[in-house]
C-alpha positions in Angstrom: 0.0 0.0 0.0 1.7 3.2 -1.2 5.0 3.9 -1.0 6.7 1.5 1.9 8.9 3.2 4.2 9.4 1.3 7.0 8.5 -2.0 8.3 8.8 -3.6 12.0 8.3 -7.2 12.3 7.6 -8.4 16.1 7.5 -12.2 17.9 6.0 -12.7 21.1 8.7 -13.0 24.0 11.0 -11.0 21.6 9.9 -8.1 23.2 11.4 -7.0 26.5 8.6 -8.6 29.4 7.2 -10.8 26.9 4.1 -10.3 24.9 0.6 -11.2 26.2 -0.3 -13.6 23.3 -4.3 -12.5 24.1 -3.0 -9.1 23.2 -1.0 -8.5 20.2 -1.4 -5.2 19.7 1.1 -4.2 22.6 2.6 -1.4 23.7 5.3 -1.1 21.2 2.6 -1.8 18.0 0.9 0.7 20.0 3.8 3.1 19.7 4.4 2.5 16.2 0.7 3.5 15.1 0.8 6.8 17.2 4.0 7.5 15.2 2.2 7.3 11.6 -0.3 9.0 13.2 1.4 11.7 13.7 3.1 11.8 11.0 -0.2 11.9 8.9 0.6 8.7 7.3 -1.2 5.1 6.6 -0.3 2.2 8.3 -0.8 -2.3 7.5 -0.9 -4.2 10.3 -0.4 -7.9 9.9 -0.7 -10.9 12.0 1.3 -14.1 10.6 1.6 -17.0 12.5 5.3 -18.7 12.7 7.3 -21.2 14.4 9.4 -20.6 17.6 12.9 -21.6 18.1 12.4 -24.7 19.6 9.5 -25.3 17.3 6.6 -24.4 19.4 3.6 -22.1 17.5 4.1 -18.8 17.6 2.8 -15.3 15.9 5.1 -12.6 13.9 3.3 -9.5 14.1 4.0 -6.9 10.9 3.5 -3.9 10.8 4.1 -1.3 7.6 4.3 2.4 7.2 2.3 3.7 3.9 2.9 7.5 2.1 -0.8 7.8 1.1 -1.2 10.0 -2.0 -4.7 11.0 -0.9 -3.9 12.4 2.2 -0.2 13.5 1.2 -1.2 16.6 -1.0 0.3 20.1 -1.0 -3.5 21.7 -0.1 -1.7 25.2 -1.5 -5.8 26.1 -1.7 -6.1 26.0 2.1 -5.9 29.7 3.6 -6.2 31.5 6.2 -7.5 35.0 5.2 -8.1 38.1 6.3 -10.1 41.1 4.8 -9.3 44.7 5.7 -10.2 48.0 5.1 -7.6 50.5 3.6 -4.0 50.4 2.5 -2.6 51.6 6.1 -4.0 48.6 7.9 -2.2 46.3 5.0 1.1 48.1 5.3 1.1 47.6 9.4 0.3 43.8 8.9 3.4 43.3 6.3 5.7 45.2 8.4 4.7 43.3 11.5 4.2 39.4 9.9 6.1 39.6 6.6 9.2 39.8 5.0 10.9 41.2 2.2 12.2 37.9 1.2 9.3 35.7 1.2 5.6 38.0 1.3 4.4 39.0 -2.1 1.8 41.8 -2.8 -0.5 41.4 -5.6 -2.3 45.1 -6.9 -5.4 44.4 -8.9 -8.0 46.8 -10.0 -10.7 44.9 -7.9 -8.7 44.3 -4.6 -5.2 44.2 -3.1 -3.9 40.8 -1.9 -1.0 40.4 0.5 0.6 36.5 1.0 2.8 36.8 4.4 4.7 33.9 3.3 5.1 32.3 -0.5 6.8 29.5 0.5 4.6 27.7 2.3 4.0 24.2 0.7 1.6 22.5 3.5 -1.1 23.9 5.7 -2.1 27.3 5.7 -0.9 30.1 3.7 -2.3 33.3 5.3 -3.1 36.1 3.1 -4.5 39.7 3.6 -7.1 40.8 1.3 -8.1 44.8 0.7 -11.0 45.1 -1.2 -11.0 48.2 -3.0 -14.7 49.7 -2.1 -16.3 52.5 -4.1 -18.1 55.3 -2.1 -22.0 55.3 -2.0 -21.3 58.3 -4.8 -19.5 56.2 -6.9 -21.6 53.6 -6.3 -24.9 55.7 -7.2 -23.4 57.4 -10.4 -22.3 54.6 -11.9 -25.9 53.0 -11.6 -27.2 56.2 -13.8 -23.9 56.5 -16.3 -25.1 55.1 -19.8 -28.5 54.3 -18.8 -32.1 56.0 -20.6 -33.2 58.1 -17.5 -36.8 60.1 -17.8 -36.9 64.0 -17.2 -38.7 62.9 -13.5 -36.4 60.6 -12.4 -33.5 62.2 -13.6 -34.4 65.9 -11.8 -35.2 63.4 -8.4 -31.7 61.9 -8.8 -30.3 65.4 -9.0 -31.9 67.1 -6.4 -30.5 64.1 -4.1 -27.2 64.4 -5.3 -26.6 68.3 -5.8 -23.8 67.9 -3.5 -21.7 66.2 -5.8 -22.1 68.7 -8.5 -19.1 70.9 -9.3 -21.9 73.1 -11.3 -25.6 73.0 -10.9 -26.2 73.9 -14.8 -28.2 70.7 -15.2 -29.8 70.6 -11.6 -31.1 74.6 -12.6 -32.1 73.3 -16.3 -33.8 70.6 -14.8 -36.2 72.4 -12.2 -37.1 75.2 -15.2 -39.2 72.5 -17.2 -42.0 71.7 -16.1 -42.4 67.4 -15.3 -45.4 67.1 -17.2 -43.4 68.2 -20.2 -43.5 65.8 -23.5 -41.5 66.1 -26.3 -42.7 67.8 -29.8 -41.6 64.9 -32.0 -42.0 67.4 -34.9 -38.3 69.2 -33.6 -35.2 68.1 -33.6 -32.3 68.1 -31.2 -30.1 71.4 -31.3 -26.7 72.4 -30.8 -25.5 75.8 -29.8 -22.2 76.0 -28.4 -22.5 74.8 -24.8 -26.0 73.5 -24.7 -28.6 71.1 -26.6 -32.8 72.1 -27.2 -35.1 70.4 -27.6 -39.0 71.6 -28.4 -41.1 70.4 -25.6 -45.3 70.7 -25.2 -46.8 71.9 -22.0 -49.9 73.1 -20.5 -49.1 76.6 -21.4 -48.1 75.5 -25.6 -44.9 74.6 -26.8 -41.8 75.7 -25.6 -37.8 74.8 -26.0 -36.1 73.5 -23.1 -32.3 73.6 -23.2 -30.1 71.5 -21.0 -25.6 71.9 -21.2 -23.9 69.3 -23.4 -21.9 68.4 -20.0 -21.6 69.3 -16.4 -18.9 68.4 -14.1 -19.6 65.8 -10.6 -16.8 66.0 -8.1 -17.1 62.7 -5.2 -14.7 60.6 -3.7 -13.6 57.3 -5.8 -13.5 54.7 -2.9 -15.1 54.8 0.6 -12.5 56.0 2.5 -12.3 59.0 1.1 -15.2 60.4 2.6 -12.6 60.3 6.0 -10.8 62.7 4.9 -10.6 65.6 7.7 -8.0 68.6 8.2 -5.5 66.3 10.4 -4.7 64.7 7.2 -0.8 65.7 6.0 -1.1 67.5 3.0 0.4 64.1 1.0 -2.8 62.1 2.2 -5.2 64.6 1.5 -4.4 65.0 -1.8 -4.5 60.9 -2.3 -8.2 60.9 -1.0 -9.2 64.3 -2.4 -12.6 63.5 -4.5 -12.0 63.5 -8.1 -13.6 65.9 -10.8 -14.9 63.9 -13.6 -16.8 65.5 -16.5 -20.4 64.3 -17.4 -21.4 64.6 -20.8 -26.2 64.6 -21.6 -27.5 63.3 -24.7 -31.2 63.7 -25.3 -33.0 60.5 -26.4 -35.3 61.4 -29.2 -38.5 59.3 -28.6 -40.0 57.3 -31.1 -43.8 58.2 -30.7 -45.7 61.7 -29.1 -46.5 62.6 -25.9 -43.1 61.0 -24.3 -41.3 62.9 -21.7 -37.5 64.0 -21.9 -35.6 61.6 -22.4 -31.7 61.9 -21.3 -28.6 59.8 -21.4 -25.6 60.6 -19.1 -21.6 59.4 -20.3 -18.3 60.0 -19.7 -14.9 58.5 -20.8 -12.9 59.2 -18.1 -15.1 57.1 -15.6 -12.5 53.6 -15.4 -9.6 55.8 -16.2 -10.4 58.0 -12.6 -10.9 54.1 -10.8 -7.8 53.2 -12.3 -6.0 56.5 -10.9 -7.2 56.3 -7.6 -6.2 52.5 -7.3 -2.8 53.7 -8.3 -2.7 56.4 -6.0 -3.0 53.2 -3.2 -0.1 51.0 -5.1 2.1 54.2 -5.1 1.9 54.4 -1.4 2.1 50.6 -0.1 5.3 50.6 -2.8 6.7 53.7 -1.1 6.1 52.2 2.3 7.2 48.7 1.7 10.4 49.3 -0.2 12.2 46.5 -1.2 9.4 44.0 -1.3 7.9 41.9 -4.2 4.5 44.5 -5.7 3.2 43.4 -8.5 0.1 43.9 -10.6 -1.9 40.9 -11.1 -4.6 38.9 -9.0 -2.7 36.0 -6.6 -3.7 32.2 -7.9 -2.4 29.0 -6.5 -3.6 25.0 -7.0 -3.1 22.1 -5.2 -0.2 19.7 -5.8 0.1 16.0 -5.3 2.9 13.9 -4.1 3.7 10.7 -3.9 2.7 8.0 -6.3 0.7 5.3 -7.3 0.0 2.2 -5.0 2.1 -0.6 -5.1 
């Protein structure tokens, strides 16, 4: 069975004191399977009867050590993880468990992933993971980027987040048309310079309402930047500052009368500020940790076997 390591034969009254022959498995067979045991390996125990020296019936105990492939694996799968909250916490955990020498940290766009030690073959390989979580801003604009929002909805959305607006332009265009506005089908889209029209029907005739081809949103990128507070050093303030991003309307013509405003919100700079911000973080664990392994990538490991076939 497996690969055989070591085997122990034993005859009763070999043994110092003798051997109960009503008990074979005796203190030293005993011994032997605590042994495997602890080793985490497999174990045949065998019973073959024999003839004494002076030709009397006897009973050779045997008993083999096994390497079982099954339970002999490199479980490189099995962690023991942790999840924190910003880049500070991770630093303070590398400089306190890890080493320059064997703890890599891996910088993805999604989260951070810090392995204390890389060398670990068996048991547990602990890893810190930092989870990179957008604010509730950047959570909420990006539910409403590239999406077909009503006039209604998108003055309610507005009005809820006027804070984050560098300019109210489109918050002030919003509230001057009136909700029960439709759309004159008949007009066309127009563009003047800084701002679109569109001819609208209301209770009082028909009108043009005029909106600006962009407005700019400033909000933090990840949730701890709403921490920021005037202890900050200068260095970390700037890292966590909220980030201006420009916000470009397009005006959904609709395809029958009597339709409200329709409006489209986009921007090209919206993975490009992510992608910034996350930088911003790597920039400051590489600063911190200098000397170590950084790299960008996500951390992936499998399992191993061992061994070999049975014999």
């Amino acid at each position: 069975m497996g690969y055989k390591d070591r085997q122990y034969s034993q005859t009763p009254g070999e043994a110092s004191g003798g051997v109960n022959p009503a008990n074979p498995i005796d203190d030293i067979v005993a011994g032997l399977i605590d042994a495997a045991t602890a080793k985490g390996r497999g174990f045949t125990l065998g019973v073959v009867p024999t003839t004494g020296a002076n030709g009397e019936r006897a009973t050779r105990i045997e008993f083999v050590e096994s390497l079982r492939p099954v339970d002999e694996r490199l479980r490189l799968a099995d962690y023991r993880d942790h999840v924190i909250r910003d880049s500070a916490s991770l630093i303070t955990y590398a400089q306190k468990y890890g080493t320059q020498e064997k703890s890599i940290v891996f910088v993805g766009e999604v989260k951070t992933v810090l392995v204390i030690d890389d060398t670990v073959e068996r048991g547990l390989r602990e890893r810190l993971h930092l989870l990179w979580r957008p604010s509730q801003q950047w959570k909420d604009w990006s539910g409403i980027l590239d999406m077909q929002v009503d006039h209604k909805a998108m003055l309610k959305f507005m009005q809820t987040h006027e804070d984050d607006l560098d300019d109210a332009s489109m918050l002030v265009d919003l509230q001057r048309v009136s909700s029960s506005a439709t759309v004159n089908i008949e007009s066309d889209v127009g563009d003047t310079g800084n701002e679109i029209k569109i001819g609208v029907k209301t209770t009082k005739g028909d009108g043009i309402a005029k909106f600006p081809k962009d407005f700019a949103i400033r909000i933090p990128v990840l949730d701890e930047d709403n921490d920021v507070d005037e202890e900050l050093d200068d260095v970390l303030a700037k890292r966590m500052a909220k980030r201006a991003i420009k916000i470009s309307v397009e005006i959904i013509m609709p395809d029958a009368p009597m339709k409200p405003i329709t409006f489209r919100l986009y921007t090209s700079k919206w993975q490009s500020t992510w992608r910034d911000r996350i930088r911003a973080e790597e920039k400051l664990i590489r600063s911190e940790l200098t000397g170590w392994l950084v790299l960008k990538g996500v951390s992936s490991y499998e399992s191993k076997e061992v061994g070999g076939d049975e014999e």
